[in-house]
C-alpha positions as CSV (number, residue, x, y, z in Angstrom):
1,X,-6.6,19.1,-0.5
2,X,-7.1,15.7,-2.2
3,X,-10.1,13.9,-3.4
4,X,-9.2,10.6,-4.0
5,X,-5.9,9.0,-1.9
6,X,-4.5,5.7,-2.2
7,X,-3.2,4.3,1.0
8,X,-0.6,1.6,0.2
9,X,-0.1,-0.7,3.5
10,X,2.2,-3.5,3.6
11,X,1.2,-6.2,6.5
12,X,5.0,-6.4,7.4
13,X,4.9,-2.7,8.2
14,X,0.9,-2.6,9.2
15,X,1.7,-1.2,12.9
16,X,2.7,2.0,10.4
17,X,-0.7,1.6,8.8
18,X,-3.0,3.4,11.1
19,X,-0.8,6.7,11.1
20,X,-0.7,6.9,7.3
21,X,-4.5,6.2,7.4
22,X,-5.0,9.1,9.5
23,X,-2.5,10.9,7.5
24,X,-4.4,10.8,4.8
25,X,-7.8,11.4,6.5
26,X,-6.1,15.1,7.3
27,X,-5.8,15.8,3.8
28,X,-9.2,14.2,2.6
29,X,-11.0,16.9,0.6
30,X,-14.8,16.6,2.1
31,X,-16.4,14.3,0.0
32,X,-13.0,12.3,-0.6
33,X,-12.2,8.9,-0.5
34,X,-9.3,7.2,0.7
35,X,-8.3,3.5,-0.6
36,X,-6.2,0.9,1.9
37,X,-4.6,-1.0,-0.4
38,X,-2.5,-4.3,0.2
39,X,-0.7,-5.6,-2.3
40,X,0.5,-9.5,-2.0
41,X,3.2,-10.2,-4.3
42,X,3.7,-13.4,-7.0
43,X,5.2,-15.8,-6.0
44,X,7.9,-16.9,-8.0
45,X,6.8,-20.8,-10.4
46,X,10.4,-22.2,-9.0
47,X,9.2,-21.5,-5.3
48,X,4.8,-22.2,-5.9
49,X,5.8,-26.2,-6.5
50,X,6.2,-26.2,-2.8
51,X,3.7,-24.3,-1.0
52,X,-0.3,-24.6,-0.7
53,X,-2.2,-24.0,-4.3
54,X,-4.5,-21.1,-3.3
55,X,-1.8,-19.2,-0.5
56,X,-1.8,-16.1,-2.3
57,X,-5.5,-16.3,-2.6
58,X,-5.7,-16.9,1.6
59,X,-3.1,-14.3,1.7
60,X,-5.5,-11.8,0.0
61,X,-7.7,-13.2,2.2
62,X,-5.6,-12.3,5.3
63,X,-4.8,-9.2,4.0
64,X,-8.5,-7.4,3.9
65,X,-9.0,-8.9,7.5
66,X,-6.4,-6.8,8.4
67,X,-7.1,-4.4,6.8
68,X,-10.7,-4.4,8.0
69,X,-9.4,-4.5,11.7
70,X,-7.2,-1.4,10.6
71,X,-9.4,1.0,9.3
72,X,-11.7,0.0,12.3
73,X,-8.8,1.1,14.7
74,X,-7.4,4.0,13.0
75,X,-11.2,5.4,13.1
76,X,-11.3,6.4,9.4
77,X,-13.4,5.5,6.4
78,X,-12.1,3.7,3.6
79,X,-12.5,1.7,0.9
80,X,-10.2,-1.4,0.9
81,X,-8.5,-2.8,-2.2
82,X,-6.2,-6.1,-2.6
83,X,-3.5,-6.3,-5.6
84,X,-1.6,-8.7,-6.5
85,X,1.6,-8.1,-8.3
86,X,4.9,-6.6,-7.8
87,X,4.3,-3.8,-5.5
88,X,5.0,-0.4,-7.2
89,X,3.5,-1.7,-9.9
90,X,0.7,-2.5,-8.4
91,X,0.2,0.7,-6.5
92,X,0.8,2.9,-9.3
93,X,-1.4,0.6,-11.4
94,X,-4.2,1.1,-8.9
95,X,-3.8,5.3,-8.3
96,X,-4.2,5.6,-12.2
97,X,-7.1,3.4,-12.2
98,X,-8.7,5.1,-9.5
99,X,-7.5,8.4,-11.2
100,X,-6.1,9.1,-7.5
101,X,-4.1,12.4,-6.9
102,X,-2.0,11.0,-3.9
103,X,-0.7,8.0,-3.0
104,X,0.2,7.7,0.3
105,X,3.0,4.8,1.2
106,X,5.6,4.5,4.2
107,X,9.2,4.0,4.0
108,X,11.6,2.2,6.3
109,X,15.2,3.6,6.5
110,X,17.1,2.7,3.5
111,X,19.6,0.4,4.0
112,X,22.8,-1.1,1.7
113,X,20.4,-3.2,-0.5
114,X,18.4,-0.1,-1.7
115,X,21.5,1.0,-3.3
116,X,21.1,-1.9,-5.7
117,X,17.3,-3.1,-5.8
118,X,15.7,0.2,-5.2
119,X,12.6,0.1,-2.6
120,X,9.1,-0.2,-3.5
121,X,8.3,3.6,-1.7
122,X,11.7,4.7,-4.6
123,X,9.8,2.8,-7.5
124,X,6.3,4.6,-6.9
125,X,7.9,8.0,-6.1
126,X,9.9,7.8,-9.5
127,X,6.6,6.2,-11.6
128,X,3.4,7.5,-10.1
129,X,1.9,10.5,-12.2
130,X,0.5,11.6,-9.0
131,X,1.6,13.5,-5.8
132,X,3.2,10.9,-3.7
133,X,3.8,11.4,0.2
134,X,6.3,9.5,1.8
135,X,6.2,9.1,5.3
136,X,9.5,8.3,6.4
137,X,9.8,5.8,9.8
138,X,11.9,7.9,12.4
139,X,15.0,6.1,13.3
C-alpha cells in the first residue's frame, strides 16, 4: 500500500509507539521502509539560561535509545530519525524530505486547549501533502 511511512512518536506518548509501529508495518508495501521519528522541540532563549547547555542534544540522545528499544520490541524494521523543531513542522518537513506517502502519528483526545492552540496530529493533518493516518487513543 505504501512505500515509504513516517512514524512520528513522541516519548510522552511512546507506550502508543509500538502499535503505530506495527500499524504501519501492516501497510508497508514489500520493499518499504518505515521511519520512527522523534522530534524534541526548542527550547525557548528566556527558559535555555537555566538548564544544562547540550539538554536538547542529550535529549536527542535519549530519544534514539528509546527509540532503538522500541523498534526492538514492537518487532519491526525501521529506520530511526531525530528532529528538532516544532513538531508538525518537523514531521511534515521530514515526510517531504523523505518523499514519504504516509505519515503515521497518534492523537490523544482533544481537550479545551485544542480549541485554541491546535494539536500537533491537527497541524500535520492540515499541512502534510501526504496521506496522514491518525490513530486516535480510545477513551
Amino acid at each position: 500500500m505504501y512505500r515509504k511511512i513516517i512514524v512520528a512518536i513522541a516519548l510522552g506518548g511512546i507506550e502508543k509507539g509500538e502499535k503505530i509501529l506495527r500499524k504501519a508495518a501492516s501497510l508497508l508495501d514489500d520493499g518499504g521502509e518505515i521511519i520512527a521519528l522523534n522530534v524534541v522541540e526548542d527550547v525557548p532563549s528566556y527558559v535555555a539560561i537555566e538548564l544544562p547547555a547540550n539538554m536538547v542534544e542529550d535529549a536527542m540522545k535519549d530519544g534514539r535509545e528509546k527509540l532503538e528499544a522500541l523498534i526492538a520490541a514492537a518487532g519491526v524494521t525501521a529506520t530511526i530519525e531525530i528532529a528538532n523543531g516544532p513538531p508538525a513542522k518537523a514531521i511534515i518537513s521530514t515526510a517531504e524530505g523523505h518523499g514519504a506517502d504516509l505519515i503515521i502519528v497518534a492523537s490523544h483526545v482533544p481537550d479545551f486547549s485544542n480549541y485554541f492552540i491546535g494539536a500537533t496530529a491537527d497541524r500535520v493533518v492540515r499541512h502534510a501533502k501526504c496521506s496522514v493516518l491518525v490513530d486516535r487513543q480510545k477513551i
